[in-house]
MOPAC internal coordinates of N, CA, C and O (Angstrom, degrees):
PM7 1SCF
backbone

  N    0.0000 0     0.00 0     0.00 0    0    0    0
  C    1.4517 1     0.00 0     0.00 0    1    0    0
  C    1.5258 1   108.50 1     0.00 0    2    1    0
  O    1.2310 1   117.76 1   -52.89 1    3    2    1
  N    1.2209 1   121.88 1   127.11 1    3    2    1
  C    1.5109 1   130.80 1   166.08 1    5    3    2
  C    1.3826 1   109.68 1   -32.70 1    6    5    3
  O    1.2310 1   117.61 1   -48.40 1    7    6    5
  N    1.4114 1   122.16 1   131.60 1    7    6    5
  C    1.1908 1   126.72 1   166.83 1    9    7    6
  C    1.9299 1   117.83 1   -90.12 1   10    9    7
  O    1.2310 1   114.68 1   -29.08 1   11   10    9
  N    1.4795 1   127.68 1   150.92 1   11   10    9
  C    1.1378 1   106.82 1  -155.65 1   13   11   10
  C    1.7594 1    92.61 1  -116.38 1   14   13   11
  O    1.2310 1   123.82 1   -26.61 1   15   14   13
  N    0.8018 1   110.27 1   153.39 1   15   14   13
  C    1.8873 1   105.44 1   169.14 1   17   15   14
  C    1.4576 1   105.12 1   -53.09 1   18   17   15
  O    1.2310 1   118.81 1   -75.32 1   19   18   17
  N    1.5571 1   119.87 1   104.68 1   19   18   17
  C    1.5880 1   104.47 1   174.72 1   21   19   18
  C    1.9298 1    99.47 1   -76.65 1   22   21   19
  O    1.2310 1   106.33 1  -123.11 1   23   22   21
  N    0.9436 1   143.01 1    56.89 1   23   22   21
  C    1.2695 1   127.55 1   140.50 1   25   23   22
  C    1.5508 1   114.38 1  -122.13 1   26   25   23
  O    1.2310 1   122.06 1  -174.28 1   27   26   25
  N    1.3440 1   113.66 1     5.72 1   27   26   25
  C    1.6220 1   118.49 1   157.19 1   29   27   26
  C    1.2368 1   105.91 1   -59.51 1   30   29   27
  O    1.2310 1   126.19 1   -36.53 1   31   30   29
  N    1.6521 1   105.71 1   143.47 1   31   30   29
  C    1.2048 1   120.25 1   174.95 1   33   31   30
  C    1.9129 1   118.51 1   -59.44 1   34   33   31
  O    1.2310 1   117.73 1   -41.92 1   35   34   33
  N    1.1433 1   121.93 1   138.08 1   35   34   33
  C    1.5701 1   106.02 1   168.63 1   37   35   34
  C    1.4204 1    93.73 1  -124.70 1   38   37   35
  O    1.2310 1   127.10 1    15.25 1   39   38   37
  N    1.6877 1   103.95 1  -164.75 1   39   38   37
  C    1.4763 1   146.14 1  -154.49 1   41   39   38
  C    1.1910 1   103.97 1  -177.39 1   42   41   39
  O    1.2310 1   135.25 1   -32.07 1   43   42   41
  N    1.6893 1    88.11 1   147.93 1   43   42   41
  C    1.8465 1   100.83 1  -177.38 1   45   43   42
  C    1.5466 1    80.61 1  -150.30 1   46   45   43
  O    1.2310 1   126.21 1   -37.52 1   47   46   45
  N    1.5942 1   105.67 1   142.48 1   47   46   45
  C    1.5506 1   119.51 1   179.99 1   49   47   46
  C    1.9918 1    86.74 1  -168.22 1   50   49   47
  O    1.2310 1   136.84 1   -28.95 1   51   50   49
  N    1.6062 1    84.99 1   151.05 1   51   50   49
  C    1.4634 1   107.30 1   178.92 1   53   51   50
  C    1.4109 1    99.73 1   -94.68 1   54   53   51
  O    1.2310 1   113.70 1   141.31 1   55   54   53
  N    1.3150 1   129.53 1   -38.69 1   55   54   53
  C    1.3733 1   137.47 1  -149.76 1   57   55   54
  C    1.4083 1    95.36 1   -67.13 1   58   57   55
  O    1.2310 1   124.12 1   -29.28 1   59   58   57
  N    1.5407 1   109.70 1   150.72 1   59   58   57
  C    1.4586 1   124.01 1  -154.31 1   61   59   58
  C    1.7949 1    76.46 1   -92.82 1   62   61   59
  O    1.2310 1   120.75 1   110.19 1   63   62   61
  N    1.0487 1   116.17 1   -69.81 1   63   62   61
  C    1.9637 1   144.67 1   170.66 1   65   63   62
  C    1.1611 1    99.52 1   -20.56 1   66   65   63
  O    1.2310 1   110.98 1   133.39 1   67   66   65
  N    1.4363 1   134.57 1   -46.61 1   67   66   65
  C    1.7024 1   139.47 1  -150.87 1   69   67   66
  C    1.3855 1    86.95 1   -86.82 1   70   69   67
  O    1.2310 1   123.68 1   114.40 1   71   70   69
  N    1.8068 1   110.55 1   -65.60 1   71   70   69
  C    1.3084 1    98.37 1  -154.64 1   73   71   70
  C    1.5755 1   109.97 1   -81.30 1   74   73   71
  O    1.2310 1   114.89 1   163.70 1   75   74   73
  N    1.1413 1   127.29 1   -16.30 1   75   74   73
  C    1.6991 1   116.51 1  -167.20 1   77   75   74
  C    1.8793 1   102.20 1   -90.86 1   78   77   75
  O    1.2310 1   124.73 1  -173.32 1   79   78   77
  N    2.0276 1   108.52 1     6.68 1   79   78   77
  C    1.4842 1   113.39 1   147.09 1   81   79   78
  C    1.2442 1   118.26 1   -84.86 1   82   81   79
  O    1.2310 1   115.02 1   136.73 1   83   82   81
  N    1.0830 1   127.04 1   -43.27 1   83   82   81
  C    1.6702 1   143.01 1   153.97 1   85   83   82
  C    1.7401 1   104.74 1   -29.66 1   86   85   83
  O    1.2310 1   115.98 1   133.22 1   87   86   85
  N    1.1797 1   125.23 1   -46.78 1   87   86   85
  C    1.3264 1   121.90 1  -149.00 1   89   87   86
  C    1.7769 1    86.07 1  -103.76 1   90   89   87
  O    1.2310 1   118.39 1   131.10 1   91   90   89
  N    1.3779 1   120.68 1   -48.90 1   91   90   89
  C    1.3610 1   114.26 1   175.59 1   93   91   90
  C    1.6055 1   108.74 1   -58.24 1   94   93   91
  O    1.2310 1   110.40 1   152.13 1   95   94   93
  N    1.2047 1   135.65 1   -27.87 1   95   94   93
  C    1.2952 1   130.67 1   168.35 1   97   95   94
  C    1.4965 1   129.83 1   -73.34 1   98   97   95
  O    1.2310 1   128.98 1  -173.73 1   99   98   97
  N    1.4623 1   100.30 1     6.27 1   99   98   97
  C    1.5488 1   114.08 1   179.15 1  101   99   98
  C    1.5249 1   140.53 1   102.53 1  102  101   99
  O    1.2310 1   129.51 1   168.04 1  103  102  101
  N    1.5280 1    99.28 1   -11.96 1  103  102  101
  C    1.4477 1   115.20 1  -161.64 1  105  103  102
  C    1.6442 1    95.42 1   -90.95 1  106  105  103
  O    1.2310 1   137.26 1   -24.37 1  107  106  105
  N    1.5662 1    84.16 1   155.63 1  107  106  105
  C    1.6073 1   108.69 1  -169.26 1  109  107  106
  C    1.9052 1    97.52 1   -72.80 1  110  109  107
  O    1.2310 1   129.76 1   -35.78 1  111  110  109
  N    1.5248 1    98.78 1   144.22 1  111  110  109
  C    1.4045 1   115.14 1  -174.10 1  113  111  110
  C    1.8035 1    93.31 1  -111.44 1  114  113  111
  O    1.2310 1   128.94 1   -89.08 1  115  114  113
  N    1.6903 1   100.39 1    90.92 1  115  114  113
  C    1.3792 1    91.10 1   178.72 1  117  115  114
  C    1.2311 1   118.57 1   -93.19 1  118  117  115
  O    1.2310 1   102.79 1  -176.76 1  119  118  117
  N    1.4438 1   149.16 1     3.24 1  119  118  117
  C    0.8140 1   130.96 1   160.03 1  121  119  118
  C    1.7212 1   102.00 1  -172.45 1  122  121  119
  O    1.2310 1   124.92 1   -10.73 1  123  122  121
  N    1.2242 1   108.15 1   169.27 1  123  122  121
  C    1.6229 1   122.93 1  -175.03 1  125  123  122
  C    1.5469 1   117.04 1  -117.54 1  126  125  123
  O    1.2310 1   108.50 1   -67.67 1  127  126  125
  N    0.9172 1   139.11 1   112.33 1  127  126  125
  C    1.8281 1   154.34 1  -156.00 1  129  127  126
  C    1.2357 1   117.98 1  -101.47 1  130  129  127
  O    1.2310 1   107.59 1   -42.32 1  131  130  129
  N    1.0522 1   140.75 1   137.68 1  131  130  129
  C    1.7162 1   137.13 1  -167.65 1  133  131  130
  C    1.2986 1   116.10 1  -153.26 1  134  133  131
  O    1.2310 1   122.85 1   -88.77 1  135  134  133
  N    1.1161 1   112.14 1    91.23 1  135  134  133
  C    1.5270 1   121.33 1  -159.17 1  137  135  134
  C    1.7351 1   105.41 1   -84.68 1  138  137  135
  O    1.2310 1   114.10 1   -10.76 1  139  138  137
  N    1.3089 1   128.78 1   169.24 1  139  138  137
  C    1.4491 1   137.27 1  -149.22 1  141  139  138
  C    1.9313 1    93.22 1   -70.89 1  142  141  139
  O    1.2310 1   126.86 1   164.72 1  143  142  141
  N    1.5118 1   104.41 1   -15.28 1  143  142  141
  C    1.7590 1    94.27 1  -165.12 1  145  143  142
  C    1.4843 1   104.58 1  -116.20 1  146  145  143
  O    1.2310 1   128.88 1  -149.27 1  147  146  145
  N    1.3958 1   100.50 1    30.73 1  147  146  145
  C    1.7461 1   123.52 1   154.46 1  149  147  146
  C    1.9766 1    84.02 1    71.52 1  150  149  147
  O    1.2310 1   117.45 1  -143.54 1  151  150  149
  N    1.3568 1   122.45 1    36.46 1  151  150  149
  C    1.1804 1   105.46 1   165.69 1  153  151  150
  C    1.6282 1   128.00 1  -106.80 1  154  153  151
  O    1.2310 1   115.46 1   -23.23 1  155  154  153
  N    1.0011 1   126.22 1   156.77 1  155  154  153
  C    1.7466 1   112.38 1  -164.75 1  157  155  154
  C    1.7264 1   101.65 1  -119.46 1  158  157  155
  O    1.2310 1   125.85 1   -31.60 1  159  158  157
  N    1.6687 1   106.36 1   148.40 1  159  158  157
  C    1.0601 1   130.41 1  -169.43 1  161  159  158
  C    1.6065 1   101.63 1  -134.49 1  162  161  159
  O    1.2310 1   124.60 1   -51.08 1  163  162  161
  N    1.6645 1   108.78 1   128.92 1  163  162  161
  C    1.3588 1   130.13 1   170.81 1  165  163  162
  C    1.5581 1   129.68 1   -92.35 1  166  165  163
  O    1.2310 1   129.43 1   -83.93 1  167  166  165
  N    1.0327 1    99.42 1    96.07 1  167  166  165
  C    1.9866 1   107.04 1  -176.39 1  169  167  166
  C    1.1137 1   136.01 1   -88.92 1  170  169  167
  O    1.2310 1   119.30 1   -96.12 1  171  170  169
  N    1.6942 1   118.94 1    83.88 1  171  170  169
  C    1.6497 1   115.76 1  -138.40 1  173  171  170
  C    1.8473 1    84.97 1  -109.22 1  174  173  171
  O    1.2310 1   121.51 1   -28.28 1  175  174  173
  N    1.2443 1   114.72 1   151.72 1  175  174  173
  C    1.3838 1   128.47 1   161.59 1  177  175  174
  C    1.9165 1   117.12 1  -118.32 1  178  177  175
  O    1.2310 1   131.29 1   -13.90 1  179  178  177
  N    1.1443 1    95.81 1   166.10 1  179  178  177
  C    1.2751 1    85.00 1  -172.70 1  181  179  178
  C    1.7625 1   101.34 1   165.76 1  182  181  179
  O    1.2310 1   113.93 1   -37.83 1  183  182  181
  N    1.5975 1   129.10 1   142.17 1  183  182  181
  C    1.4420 1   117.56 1   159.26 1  185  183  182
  C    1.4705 1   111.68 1   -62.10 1  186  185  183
  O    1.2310 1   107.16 1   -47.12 1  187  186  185
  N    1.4128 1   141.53 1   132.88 1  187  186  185
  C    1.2055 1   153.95 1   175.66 1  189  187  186
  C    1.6565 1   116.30 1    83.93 1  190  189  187
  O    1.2310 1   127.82 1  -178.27 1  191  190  189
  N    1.3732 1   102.55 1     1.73 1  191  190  189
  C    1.8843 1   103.60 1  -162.92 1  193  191  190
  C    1.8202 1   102.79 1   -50.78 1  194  193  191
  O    1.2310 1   117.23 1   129.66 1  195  194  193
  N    1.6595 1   122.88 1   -50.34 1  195  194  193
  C    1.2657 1   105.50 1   164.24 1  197  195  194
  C    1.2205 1   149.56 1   -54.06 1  198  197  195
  O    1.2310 1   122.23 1   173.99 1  199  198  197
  N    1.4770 1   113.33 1    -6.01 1  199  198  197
  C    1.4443 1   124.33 1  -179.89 1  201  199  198
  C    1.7155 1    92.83 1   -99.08 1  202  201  199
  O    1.2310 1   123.00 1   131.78 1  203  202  201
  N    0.7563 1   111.85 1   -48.22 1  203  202  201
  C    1.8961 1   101.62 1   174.42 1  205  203  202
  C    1.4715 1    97.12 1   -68.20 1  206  205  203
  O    1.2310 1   117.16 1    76.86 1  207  206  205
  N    1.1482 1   123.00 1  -103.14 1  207  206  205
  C    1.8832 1   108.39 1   178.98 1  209  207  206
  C    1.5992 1   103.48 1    12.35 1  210  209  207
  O    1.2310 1   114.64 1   106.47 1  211  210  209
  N    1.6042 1   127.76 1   -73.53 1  211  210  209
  C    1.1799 1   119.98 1  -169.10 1  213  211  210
  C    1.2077 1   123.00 1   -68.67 1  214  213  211
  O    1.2310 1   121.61 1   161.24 1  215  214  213
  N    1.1614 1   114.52 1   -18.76 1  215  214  213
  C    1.8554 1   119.23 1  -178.18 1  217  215  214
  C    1.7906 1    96.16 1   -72.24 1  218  217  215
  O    1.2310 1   125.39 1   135.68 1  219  218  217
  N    1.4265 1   107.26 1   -44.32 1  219  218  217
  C    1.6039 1   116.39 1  -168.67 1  221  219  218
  C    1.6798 1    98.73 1   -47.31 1  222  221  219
  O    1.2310 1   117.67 1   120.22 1  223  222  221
  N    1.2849 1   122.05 1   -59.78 1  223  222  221
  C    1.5524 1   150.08 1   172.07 1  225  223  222
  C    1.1916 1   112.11 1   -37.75 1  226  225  223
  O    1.2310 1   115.42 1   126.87 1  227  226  225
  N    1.6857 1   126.29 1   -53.13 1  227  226  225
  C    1.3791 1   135.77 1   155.64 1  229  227  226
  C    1.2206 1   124.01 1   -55.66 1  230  229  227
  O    1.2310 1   119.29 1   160.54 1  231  230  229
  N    1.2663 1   118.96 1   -19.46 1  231  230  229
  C    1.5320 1   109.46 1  -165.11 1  233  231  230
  C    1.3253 1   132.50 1    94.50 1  234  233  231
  O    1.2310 1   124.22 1   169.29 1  235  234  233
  N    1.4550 1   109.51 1   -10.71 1  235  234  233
  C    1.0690 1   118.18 1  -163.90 1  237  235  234
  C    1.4629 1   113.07 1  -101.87 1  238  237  235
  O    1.2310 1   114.42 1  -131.59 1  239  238  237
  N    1.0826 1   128.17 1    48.41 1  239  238  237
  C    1.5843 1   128.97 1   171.27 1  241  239  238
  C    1.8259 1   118.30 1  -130.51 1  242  241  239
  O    1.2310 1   125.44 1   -10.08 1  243  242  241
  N    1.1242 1   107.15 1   169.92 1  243  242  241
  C    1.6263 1   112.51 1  -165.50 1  245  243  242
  C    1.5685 1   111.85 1  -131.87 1  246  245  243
  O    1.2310 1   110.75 1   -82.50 1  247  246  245
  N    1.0953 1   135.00 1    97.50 1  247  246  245
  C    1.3500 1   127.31 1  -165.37 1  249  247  246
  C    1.5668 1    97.23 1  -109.23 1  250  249  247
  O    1.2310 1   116.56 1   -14.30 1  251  250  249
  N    1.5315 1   124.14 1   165.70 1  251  250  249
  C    1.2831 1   116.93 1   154.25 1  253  251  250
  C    1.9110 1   115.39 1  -111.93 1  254  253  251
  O    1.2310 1   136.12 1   -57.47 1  255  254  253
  N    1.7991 1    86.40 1   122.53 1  255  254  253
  C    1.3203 1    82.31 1  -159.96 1  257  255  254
  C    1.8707 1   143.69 1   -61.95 1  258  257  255
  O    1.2310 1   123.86 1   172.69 1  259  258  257
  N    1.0165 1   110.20 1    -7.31 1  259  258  257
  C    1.0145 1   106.42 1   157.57 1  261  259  258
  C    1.2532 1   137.66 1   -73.76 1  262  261  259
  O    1.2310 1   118.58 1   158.21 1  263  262  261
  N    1.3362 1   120.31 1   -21.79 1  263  262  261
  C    1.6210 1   117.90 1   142.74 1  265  263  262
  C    1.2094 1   128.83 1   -62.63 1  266  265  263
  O    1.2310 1   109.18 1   136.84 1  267  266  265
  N    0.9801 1   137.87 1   -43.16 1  267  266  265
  C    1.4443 1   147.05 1   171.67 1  269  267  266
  C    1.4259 1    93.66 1   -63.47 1  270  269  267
  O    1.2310 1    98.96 1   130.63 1  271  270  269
  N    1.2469 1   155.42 1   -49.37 1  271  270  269
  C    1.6716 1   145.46 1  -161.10 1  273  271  270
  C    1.6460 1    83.54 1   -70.77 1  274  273  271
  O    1.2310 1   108.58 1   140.50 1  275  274  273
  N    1.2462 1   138.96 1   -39.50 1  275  274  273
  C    1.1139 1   125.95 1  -152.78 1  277  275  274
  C    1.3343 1   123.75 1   -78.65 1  278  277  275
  O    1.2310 1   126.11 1   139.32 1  279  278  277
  N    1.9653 1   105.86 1   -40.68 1  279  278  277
  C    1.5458 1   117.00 1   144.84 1  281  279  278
  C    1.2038 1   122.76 1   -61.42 1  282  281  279
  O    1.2310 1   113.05 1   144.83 1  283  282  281
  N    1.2423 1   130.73 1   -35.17 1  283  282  281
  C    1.4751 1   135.25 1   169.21 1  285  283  282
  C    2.0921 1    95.76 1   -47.52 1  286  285  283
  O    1.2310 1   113.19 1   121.45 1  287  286  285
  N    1.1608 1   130.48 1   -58.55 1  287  286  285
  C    1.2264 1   123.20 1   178.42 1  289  287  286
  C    1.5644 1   117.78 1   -73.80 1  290  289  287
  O    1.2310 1   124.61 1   167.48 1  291  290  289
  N    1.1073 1   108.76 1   -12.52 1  291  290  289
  C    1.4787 1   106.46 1   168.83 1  293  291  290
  C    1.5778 1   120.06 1   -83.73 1  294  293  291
  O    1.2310 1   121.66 1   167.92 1  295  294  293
  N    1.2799 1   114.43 1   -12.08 1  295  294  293
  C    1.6918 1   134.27 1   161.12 1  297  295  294
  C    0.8036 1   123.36 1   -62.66 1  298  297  295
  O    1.2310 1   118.91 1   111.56 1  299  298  297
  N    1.3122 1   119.69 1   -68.44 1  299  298  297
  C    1.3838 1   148.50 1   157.15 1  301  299  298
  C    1.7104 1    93.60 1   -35.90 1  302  301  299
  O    1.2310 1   105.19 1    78.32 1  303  302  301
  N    0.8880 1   145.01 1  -101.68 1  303  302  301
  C    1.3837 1   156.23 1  -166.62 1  305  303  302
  C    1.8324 1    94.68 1   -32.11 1  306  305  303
  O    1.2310 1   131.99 1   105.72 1  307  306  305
  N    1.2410 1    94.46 1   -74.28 1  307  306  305
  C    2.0891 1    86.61 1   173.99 1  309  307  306
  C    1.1654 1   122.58 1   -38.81 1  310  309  307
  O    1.2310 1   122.50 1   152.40 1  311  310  309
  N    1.4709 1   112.81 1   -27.60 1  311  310  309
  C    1.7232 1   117.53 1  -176.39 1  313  311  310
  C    1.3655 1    97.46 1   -60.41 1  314  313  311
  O    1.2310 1   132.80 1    95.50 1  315  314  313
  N    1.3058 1    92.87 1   -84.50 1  315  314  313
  C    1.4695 1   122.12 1   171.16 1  317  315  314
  C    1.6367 1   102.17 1    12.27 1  318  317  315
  O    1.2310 1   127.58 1    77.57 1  319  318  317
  N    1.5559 1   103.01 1  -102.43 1  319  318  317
  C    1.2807 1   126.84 1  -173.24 1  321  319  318
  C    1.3995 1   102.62 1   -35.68 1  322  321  319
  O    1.2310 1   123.89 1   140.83 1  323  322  321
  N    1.2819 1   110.15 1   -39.17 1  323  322  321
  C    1.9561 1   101.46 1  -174.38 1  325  323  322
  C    1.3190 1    96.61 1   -68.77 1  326  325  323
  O    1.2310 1   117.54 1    93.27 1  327  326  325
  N    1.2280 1   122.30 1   -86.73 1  327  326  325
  C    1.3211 1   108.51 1  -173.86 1  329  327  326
  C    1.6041 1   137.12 1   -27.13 1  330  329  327
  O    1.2310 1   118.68 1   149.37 1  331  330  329
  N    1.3624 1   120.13 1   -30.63 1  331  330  329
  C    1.1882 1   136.61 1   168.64 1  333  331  330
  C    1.8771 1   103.41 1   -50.90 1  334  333  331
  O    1.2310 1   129.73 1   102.86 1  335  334  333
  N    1.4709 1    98.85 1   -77.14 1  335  334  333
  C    1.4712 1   139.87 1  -163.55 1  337  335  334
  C    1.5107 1   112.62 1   -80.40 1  338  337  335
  O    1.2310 1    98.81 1  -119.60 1  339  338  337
  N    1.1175 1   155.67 1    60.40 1  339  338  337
  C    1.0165 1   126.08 1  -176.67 1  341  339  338
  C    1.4224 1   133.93 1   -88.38 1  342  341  339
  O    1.2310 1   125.07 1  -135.18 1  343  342  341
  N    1.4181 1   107.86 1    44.82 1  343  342  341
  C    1.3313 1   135.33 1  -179.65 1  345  343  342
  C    1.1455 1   106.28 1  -146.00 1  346  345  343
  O    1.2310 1   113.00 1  -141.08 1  347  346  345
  N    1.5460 1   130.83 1    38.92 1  347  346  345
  C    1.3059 1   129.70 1  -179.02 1  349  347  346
  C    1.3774 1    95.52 1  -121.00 1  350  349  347
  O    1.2310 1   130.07 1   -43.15 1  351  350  349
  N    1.6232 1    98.18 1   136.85 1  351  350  349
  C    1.4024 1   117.30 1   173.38 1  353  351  350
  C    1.2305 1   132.15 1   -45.49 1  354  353  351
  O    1.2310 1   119.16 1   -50.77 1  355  354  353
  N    1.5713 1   119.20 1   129.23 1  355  354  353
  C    1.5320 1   113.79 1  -146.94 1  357  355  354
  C    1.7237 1    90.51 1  -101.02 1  358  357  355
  O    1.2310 1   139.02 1   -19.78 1  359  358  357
  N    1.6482 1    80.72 1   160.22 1  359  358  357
  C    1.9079 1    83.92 1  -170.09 1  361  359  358
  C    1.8292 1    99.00 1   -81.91 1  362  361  359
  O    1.2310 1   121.01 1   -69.29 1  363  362  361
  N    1.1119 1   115.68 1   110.71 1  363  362  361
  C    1.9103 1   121.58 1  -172.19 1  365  363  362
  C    1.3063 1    83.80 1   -99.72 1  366  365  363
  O    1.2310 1   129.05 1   -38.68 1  367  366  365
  N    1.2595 1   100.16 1   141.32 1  367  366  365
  C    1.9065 1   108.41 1   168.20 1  369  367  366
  C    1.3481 1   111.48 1    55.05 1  370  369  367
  O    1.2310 1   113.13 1  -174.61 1  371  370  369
  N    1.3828 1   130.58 1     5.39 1  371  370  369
  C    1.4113 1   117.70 1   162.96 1  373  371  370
  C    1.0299 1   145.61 1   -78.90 1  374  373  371
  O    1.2310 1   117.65 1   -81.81 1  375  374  373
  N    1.2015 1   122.08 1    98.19 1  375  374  373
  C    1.9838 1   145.45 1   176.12 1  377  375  374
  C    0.9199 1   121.13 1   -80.75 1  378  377  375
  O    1.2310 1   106.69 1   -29.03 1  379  378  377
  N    1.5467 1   142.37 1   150.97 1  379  378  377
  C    1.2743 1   156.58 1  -122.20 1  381  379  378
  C    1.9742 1    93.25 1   -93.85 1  382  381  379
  O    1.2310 1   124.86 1   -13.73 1  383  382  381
  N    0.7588 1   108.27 1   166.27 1  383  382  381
  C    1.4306 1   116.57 1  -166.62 1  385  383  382
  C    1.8697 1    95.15 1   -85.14 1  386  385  383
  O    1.2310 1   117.68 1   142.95 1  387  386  385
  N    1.2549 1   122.02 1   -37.05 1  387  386  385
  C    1.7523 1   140.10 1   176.65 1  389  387  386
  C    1.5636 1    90.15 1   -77.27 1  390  389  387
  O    1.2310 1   109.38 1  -165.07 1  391  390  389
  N    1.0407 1   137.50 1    14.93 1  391  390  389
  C    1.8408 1   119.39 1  -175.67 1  393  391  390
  C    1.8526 1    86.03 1  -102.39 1  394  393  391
  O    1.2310 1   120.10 1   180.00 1  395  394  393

């Protein structure tokens, strides 16, 4: 598995909405989290990923939506499988299909 620069900035968000804006904005989807109450956590890295994260939070961003529904289902679908699987291969380095 690719190793990532640990001094890139990350983010961690549960939100299905946060991260598949995160992922339409380009940033690497390093890994997927599954905590004891079968709930899932998104761990994006990236230069600036917290200042977008926070704009997402503010309100203040503009997507066009049919790209974003599409990462929005590709989240959803990563969830998915984790929860199902929890030995399923985590998406490392995966960016929006538009990156």
């Amino acid at each position: 598995m690719p190793q990532l620069d640990q001094t890139l900035p990350r983010t961690i968000t549960s939100s299905y909405f946060c991260a598949a804006y995160l992922l339409y904005k380009g940033f690497r989807l390093d890994r997927i989290v599954k905590n004891d109450r079968n709930r899932v956590s998104f761990v994006f890295v990236g230069d600036s990923v917290k200042e977008f994260k926070r704009a997402y939070r503010d309100g203040e961003v503009k997507v066009r939506m049919g790209l974003f529904r599409e990462n929005y289902e590709q989240v959803r679908s990563f969830a998915n499988e984790k929860r199902r699987n929890a030995l399923c291969p985590e998406p490392s380095l995966m960016q929006s299909s538009r990156a």
